[in-house]
N, CA, C and O atoms as a printed pandas DataFrame, in Angstrom:
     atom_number atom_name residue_name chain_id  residue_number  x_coord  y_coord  z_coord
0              1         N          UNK        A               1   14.254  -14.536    6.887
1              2        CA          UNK        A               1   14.397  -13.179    7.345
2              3         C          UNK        A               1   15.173  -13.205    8.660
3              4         O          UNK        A               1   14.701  -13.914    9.549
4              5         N          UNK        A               2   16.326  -12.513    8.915
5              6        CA          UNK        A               2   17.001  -12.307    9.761
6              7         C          UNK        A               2   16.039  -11.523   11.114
7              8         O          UNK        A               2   15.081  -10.782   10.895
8              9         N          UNK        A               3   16.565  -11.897   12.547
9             10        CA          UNK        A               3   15.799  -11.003   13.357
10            11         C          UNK        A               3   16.184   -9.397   13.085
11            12         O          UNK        A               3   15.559   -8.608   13.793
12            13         N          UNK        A               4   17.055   -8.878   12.226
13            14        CA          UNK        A               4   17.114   -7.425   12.048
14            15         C          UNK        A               4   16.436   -6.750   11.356
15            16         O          UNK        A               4   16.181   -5.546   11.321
16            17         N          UNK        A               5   15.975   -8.106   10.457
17            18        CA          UNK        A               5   15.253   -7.396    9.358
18            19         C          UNK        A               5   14.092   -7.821    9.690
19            20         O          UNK        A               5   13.275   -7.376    8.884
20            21         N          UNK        A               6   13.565   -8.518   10.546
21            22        CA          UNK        A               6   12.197   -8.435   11.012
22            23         C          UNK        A               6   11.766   -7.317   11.802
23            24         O          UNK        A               6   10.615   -6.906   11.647
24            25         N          UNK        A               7   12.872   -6.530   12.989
25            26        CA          UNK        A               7   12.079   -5.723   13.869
26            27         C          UNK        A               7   12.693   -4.529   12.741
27            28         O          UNK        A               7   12.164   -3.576   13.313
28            29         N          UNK        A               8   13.129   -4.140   12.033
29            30        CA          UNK        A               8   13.200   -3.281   10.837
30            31         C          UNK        A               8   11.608   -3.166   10.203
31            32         O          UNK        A               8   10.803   -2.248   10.361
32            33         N          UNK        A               9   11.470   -4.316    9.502
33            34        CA          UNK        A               9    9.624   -4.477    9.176
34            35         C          UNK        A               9    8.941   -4.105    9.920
35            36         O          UNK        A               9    8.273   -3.102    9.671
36            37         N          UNK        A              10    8.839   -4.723   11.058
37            38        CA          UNK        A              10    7.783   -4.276   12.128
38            39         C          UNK        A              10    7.654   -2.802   11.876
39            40         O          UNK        A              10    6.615   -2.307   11.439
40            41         N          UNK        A              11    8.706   -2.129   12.154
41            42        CA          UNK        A              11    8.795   -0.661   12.963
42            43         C          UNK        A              11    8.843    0.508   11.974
43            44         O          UNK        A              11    8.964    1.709   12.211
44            45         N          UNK        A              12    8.690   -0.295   10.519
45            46        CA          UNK        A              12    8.644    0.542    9.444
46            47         C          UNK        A              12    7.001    1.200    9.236
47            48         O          UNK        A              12    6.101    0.363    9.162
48            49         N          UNK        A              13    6.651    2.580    9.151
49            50        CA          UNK        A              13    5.279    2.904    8.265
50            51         C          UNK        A              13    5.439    2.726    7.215
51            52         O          UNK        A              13    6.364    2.631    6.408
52            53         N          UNK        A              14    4.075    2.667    7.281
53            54        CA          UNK        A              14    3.554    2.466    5.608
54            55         C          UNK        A              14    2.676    4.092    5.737
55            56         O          UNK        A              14    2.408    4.398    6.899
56            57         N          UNK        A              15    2.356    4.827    4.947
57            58        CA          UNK        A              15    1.444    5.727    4.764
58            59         C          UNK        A              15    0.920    6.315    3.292
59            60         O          UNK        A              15    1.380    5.827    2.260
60            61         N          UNK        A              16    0.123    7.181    3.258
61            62        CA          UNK        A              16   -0.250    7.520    1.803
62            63         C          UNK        A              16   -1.051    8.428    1.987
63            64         O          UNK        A              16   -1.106    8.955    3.098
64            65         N          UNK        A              17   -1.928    8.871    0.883
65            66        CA          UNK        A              17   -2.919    9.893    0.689
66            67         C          UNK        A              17   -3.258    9.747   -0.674
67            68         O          UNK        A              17   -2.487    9.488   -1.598
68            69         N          UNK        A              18   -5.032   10.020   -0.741
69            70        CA          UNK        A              18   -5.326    9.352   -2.185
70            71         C          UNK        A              18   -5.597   10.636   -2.940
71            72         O          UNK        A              18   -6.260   10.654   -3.977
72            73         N          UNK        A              19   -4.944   11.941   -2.260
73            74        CA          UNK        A              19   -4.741   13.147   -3.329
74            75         C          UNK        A              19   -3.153   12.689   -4.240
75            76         O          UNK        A              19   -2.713   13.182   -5.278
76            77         N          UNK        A              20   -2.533   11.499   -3.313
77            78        CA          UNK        A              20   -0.771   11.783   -4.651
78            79         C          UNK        A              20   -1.187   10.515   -5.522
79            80         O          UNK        A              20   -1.506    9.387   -5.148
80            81         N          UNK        A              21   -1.105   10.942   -6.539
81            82        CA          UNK        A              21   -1.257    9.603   -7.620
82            83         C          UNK        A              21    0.336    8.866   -7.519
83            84         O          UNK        A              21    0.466    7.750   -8.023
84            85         N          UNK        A              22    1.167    9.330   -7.054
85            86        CA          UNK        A              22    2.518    8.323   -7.028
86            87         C          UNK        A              22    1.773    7.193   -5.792
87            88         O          UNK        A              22    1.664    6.015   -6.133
88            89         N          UNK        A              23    1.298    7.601   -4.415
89            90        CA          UNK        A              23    0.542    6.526   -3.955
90            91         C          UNK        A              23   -0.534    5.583   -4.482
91            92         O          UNK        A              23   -0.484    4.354   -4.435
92            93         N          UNK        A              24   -1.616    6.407   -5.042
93            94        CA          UNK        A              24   -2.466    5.270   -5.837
94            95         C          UNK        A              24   -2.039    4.579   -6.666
95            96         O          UNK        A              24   -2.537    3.458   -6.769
96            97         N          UNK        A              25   -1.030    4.954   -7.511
97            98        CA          UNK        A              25   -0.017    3.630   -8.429
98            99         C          UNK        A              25    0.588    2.274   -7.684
99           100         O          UNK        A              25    0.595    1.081   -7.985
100          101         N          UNK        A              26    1.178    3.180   -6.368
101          102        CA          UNK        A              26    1.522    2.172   -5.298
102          103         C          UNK        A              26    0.413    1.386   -4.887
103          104         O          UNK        A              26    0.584    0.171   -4.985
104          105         N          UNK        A              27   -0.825    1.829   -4.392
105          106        CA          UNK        A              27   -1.710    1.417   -3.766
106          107         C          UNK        A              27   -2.085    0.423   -5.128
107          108         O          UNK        A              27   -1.536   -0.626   -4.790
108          109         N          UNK        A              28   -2.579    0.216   -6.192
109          110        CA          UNK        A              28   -2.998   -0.180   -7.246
110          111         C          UNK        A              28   -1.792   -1.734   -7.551
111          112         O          UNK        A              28   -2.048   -2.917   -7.775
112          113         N          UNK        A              29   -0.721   -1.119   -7.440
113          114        CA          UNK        A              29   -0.285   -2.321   -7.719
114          115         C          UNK        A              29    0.447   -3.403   -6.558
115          116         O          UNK        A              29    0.896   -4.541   -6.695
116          117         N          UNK        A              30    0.360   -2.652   -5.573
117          118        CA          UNK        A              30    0.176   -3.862   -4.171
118          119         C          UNK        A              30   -1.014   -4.495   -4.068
119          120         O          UNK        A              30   -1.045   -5.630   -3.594
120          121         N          UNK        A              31   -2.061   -3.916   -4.457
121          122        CA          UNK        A              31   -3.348   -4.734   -4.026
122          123         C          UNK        A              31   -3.704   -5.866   -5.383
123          124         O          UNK        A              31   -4.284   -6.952   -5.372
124          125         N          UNK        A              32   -3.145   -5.162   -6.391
125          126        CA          UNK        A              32   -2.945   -5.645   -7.557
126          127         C          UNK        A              32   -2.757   -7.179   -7.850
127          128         O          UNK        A              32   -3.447   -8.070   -8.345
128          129         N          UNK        A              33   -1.142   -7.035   -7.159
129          130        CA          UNK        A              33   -0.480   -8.389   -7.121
130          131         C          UNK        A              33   -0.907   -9.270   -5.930
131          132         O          UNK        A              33   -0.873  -10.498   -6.012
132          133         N          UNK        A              34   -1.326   -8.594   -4.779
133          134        CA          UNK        A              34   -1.966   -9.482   -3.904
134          135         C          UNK        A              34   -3.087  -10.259   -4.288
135          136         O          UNK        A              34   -3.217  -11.409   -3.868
136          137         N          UNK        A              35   -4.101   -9.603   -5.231
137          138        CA          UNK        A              35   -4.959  -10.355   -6.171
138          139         C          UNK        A              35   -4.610  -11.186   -7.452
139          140         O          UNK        A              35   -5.287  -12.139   -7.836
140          141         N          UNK        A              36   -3.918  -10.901   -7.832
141          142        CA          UNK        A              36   -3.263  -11.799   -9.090
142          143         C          UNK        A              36   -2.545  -13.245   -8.170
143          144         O          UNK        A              36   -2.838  -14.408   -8.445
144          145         N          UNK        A              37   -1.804  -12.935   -7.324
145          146        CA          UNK        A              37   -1.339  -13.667   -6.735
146          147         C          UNK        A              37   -2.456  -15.149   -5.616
147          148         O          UNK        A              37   -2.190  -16.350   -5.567
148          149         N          UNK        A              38   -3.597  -14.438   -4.924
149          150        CA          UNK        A              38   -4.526  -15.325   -4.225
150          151         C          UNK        A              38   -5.669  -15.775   -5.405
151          152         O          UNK        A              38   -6.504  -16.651   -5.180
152          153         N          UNK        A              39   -5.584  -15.090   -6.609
153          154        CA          UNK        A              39   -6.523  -16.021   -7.303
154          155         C          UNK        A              39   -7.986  -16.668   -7.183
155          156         O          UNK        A              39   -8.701  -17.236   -8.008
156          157         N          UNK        A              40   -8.111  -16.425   -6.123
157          158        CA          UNK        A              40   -9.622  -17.099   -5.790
158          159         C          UNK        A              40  -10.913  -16.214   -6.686
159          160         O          UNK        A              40  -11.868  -16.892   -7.064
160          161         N          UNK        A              41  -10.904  -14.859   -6.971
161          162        CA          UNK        A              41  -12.361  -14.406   -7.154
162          163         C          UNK        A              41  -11.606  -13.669   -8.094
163          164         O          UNK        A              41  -10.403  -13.875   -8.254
164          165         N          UNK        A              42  -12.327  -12.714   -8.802
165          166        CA          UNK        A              42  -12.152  -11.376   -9.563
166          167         C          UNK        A              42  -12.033  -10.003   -9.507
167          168         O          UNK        A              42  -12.384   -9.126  -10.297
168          169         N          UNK        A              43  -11.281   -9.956   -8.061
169          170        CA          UNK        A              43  -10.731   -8.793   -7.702
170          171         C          UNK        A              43   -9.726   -8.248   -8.375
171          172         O          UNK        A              43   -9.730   -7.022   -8.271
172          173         N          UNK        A              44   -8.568   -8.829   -9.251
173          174        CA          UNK        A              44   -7.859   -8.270  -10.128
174          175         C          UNK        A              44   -8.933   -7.417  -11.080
175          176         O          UNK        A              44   -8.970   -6.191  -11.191
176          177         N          UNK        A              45   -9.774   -8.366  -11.720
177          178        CA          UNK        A              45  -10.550   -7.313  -13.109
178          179         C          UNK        A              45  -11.323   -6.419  -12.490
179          180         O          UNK        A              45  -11.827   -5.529  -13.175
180          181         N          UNK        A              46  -11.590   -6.478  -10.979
181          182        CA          UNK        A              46  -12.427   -5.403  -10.208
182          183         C          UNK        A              46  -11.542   -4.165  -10.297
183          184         O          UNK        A              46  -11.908   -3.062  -10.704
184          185         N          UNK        A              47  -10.320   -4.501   -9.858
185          186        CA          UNK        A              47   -9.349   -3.429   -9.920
186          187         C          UNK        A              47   -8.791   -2.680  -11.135
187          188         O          UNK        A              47   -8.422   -1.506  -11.163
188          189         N          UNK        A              48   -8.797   -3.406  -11.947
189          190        CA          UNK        A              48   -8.652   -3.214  -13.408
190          191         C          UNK        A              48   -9.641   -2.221  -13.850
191          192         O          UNK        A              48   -9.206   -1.173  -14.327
192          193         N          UNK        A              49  -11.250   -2.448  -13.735
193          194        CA          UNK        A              49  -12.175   -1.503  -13.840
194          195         C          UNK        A              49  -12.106   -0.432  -13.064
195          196         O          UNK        A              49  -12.433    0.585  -13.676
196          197         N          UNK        A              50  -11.699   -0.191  -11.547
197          198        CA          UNK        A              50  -11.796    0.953  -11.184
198          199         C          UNK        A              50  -11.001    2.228  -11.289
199          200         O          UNK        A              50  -11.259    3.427  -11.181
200          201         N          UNK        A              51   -9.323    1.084  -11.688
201          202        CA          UNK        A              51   -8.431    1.934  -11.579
202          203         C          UNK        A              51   -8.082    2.392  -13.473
203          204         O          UNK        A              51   -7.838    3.546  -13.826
204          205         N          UNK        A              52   -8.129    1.503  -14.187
205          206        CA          UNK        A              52   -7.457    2.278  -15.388
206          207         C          UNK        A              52   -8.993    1.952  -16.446
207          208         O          UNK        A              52  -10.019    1.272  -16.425
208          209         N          UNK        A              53   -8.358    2.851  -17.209
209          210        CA          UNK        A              53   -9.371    3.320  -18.408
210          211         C          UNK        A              53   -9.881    2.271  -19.276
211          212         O          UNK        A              53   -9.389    1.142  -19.273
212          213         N          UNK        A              54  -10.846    2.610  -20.014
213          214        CA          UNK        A              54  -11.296    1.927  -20.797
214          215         C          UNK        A              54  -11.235    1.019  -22.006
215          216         O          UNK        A              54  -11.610   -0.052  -22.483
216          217         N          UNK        A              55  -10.255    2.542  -22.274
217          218        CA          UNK        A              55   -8.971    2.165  -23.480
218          219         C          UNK        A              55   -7.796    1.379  -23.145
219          220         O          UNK        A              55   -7.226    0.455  -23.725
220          221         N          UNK        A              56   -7.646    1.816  -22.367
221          222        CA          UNK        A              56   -5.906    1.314  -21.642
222          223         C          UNK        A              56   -6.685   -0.219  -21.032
223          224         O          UNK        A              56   -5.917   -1.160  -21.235
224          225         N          UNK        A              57   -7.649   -0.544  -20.532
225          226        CA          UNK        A              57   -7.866   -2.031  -20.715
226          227         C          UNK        A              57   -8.302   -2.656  -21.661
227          228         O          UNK        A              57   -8.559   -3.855  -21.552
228          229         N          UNK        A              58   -8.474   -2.007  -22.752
229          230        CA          UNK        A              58   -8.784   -3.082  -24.076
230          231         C          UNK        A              58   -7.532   -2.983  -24.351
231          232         O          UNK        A              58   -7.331   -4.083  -24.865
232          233         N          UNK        A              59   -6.274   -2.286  -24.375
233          234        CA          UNK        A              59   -5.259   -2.361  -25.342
234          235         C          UNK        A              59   -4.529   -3.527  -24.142
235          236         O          UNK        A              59   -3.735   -4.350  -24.597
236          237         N          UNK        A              60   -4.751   -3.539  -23.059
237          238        CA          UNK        A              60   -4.216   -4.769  -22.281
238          239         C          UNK        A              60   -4.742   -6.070  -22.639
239          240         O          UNK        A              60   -4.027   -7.052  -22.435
240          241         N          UNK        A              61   -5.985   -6.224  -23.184
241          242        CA          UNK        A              61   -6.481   -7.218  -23.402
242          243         C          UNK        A              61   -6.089   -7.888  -24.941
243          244         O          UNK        A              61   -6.249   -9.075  -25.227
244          245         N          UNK        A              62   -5.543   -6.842  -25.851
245          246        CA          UNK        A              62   -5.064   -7.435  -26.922
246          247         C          UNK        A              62   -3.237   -7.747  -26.602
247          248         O          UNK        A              62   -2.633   -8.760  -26.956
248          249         N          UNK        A              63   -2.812   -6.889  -26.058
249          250        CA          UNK        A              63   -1.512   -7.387  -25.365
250          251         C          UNK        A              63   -1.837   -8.637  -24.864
251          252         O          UNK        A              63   -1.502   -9.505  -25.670
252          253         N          UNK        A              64   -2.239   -8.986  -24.085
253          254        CA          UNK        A              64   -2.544  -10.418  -23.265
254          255         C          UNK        A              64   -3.099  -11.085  -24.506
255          256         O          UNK        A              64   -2.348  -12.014  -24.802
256          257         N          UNK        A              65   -4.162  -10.978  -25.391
257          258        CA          UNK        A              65   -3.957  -12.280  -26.333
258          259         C          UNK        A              65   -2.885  -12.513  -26.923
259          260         O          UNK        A              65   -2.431  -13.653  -26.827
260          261         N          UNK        A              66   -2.397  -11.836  -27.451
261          262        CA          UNK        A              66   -0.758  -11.853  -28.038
262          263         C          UNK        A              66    0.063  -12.532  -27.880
263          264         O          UNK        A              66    0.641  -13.276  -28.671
264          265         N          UNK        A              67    0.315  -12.213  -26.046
265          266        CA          UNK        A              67    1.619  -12.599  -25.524
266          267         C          UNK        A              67    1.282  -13.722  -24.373
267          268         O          UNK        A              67    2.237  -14.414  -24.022
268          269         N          UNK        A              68   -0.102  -13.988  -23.702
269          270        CA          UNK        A              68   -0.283  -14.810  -22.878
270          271         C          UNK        A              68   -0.160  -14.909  -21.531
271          272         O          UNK        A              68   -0.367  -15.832  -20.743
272          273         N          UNK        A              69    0.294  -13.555  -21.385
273          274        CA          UNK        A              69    0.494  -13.306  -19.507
274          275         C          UNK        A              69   -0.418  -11.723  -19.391
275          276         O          UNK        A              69   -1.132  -11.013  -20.099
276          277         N          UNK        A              70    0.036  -11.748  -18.289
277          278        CA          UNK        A              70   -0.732  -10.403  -17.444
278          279         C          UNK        A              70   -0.708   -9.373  -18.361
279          280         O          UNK        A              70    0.019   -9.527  -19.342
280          281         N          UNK        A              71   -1.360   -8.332  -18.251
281          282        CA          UNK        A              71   -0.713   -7.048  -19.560
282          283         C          UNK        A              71   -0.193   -5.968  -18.600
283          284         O          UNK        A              71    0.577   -5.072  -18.948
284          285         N          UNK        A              72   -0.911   -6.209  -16.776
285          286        CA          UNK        A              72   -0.801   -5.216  -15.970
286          287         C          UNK        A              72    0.791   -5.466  -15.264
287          288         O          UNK        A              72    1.423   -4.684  -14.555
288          289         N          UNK        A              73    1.201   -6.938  -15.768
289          290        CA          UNK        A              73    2.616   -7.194  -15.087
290          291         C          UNK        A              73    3.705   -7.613  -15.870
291          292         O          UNK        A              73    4.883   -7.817  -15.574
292          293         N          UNK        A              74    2.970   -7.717  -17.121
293          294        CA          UNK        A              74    3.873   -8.036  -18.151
294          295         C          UNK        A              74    4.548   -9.325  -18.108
295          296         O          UNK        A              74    5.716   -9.377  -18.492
296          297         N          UNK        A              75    4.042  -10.222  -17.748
297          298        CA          UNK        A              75    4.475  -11.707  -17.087
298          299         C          UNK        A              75    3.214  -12.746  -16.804
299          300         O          UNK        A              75    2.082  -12.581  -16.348
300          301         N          UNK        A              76    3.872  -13.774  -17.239
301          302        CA          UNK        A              76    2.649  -14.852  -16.779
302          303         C          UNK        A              76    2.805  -15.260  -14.663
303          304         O          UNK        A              76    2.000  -15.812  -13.912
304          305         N          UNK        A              77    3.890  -14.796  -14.450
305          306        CA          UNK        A              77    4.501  -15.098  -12.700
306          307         C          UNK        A              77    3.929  -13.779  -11.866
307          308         O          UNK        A              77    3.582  -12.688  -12.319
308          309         N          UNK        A              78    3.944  -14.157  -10.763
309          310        CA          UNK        A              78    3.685  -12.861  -10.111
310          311         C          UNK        A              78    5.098  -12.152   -9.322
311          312         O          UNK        A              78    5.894  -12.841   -8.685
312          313         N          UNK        A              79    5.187  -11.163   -9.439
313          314        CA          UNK        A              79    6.689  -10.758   -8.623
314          315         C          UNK        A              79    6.809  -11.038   -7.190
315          316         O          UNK        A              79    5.924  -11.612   -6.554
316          317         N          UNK        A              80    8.079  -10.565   -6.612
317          318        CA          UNK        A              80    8.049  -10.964   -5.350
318          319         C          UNK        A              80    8.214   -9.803   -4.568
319          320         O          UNK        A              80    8.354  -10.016   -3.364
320          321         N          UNK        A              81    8.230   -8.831   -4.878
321          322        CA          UNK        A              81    8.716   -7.300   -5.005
322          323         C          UNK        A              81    7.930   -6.065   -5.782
323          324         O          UNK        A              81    7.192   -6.295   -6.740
324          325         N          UNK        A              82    8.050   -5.376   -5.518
325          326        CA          UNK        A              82    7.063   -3.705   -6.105
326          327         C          UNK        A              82    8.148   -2.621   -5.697
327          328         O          UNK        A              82    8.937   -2.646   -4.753
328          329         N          UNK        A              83    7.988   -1.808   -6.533
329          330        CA          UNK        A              83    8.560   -0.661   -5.604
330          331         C          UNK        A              83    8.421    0.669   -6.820
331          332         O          UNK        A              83    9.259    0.603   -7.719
332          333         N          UNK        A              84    7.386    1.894   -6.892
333          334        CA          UNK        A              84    7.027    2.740   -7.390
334          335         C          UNK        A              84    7.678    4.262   -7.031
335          336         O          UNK        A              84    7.565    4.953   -6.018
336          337         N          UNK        A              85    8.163    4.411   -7.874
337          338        CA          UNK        A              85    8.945    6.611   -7.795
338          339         C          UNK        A              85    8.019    7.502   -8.629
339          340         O          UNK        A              85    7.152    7.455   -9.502
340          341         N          UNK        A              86    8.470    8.049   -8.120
341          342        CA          UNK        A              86    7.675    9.704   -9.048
342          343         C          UNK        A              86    9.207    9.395  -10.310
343          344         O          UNK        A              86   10.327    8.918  -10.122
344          345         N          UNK        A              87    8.539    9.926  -11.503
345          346        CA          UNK        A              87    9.464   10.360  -12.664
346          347         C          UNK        A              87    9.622   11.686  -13.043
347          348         O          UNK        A              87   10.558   12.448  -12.802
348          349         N          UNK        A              88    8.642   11.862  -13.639
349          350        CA          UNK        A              88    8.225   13.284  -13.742
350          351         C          UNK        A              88    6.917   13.801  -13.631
351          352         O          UNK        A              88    6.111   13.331  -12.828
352          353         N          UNK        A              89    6.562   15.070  -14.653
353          354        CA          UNK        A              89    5.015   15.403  -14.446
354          355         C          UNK        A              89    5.311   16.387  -15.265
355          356         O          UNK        A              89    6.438   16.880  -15.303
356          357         N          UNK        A              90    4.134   16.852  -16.154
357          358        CA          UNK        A              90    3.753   17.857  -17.113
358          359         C          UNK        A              90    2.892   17.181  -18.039
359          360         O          UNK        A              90    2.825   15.960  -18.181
360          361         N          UNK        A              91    1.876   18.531  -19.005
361          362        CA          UNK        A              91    1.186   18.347  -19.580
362          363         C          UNK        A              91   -0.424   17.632  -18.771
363          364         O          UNK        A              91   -1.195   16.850  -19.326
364          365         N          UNK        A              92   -0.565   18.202  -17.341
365          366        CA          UNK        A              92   -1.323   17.626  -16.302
366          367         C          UNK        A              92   -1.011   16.288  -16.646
367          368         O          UNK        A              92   -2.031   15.674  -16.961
368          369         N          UNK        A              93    0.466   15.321  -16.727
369          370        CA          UNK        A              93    0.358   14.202  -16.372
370          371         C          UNK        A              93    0.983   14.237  -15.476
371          372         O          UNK        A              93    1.362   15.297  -14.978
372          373         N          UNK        A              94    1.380   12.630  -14.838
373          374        CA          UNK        A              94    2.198   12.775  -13.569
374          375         C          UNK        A              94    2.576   10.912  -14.017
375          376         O          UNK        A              94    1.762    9.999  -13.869
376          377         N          UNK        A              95    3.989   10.759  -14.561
377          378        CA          UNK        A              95    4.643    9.710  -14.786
378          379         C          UNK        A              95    5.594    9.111  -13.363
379          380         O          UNK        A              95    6.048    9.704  -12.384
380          381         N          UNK        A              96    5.625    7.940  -13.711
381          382        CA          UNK        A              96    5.990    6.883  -12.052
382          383         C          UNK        A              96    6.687    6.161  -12.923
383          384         O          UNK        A              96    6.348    6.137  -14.106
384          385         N          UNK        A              97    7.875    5.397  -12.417
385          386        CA          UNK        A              97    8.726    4.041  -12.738
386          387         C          UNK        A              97    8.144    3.037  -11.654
387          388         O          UNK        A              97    8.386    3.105  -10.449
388          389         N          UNK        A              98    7.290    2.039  -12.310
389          390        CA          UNK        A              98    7.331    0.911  -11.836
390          391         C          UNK        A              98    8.003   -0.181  -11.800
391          392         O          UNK        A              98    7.932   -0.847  -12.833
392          393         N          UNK        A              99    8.891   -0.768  -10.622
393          394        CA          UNK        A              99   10.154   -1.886  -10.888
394          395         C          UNK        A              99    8.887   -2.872  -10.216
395          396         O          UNK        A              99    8.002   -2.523   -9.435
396          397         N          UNK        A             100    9.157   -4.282  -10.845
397          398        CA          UNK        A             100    8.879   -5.359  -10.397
398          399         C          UNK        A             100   10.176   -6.291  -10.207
399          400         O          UNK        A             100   11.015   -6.115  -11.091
400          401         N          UNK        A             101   10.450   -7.078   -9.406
401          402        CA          UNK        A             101   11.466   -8.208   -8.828
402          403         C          UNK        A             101   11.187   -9.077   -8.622
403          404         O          UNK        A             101   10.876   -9.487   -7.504
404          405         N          UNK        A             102   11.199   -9.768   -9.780
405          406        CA          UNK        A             102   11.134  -11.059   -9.768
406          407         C          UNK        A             102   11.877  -12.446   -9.298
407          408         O          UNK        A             102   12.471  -12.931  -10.261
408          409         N          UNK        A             103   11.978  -12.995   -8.458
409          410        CA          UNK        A             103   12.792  -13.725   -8.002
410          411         C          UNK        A             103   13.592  -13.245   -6.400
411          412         O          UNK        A             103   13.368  -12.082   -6.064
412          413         N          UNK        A             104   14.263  -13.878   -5.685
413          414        CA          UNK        A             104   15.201  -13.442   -4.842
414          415         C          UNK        A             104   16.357  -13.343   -4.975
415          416         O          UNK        A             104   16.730  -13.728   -6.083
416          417         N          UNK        A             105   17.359  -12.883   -4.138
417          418        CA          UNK        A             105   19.160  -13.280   -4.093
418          419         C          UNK        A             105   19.731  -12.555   -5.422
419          420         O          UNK        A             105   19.010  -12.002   -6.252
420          421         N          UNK        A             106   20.880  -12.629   -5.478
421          422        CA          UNK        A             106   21.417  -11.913   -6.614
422          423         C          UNK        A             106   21.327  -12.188   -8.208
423          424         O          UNK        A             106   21.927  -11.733   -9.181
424          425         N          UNK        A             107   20.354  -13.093   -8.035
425          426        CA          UNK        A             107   19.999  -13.065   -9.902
426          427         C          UNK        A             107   18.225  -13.136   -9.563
427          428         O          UNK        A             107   17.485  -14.064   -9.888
428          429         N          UNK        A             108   17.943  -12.239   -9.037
429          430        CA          UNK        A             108   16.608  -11.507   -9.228
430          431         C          UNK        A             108   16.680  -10.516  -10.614
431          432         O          UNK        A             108   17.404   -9.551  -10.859
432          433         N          UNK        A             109   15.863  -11.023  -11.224
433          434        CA          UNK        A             109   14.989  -10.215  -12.072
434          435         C          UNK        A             109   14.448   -8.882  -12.058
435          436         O          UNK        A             109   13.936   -8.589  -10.978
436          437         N          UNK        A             110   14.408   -7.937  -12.995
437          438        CA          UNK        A             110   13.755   -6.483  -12.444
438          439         C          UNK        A             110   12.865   -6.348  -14.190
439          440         O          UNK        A             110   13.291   -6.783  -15.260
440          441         N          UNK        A             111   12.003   -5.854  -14.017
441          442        CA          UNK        A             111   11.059   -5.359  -15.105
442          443         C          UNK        A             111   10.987   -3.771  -14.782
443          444         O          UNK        A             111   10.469   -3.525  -13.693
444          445         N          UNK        A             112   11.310   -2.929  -15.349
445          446        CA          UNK        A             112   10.457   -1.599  -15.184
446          447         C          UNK        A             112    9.544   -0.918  -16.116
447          448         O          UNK        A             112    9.544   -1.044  -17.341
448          449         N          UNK        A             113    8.972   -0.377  -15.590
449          450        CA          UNK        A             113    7.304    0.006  -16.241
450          451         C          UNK        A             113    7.099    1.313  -16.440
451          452         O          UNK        A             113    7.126    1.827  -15.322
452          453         N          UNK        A             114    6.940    1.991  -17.117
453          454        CA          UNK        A             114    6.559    3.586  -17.299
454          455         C          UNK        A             114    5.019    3.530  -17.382
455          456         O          UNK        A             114    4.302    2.962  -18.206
456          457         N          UNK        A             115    4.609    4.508  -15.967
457          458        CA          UNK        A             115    3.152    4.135  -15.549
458          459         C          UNK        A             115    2.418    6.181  -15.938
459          460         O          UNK        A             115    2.962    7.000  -15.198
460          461         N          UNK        A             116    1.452    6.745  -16.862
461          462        CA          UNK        A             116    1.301    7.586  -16.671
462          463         C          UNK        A             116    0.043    7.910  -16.066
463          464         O          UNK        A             116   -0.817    7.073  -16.340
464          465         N          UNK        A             117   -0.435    9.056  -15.172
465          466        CA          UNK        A             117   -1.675    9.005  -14.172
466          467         C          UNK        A             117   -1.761   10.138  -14.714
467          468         O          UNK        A             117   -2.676   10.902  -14.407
């Protein structure tokens, strides 16, 4: 990291509110991958239970026998990168594009995710 892009970091907020579901998607899958990623306990499936449904984690769990990686990242790796938008909204839903970036430098990887809340 360059010193520009460190006092850039520094001096950047972070903020949220747990009335916008475009943040709790955010919030969900930063804490997400920070748990997938440190591995030590079962805070991923903690998160898994609080945040998505019942259904939507059994159909992850047959995805994951299937295919053998995450069902929440779609990958057996963890990314190196997140970054969540609003898409749209109707029908009281409220749809987000989730990009994951995998890798660094110019042949980074991108996955995107259609997330509905």
């Amino acid at each position: 990291m360059t010193d520009s892009e460190a006092t850039t970091a520094q001096n950047a907020a972070r903020s949220g509110s747990p009335d916008s579901a475009v943040d709790r998607v955010a919030d969900f899958y930063g804490v997400y991958i920070d748990a997938v990623s440190d591995g030590t306990d079962d805070l991923s499936t903690e998160l898994r239970s609080h945040y998505l449904t019942e259904d939507f984690r059994q159909r992850l769990a047959a995805w994951e026998e299937t295919n053998h990686a995450d069902g929440v990242l779609r990958a057996q790796d963890v990314p190196t990168r997140w970054e969540v938008r609003y898409h749209d909204s109707g029908a009281g839903y409220l749809f987000t594009t989730v990009t994951l970036t995998w890798g660094t430098g110019p042949d980074a990887g991108h996955t995107r995710l259609a997330v509905q809340s």
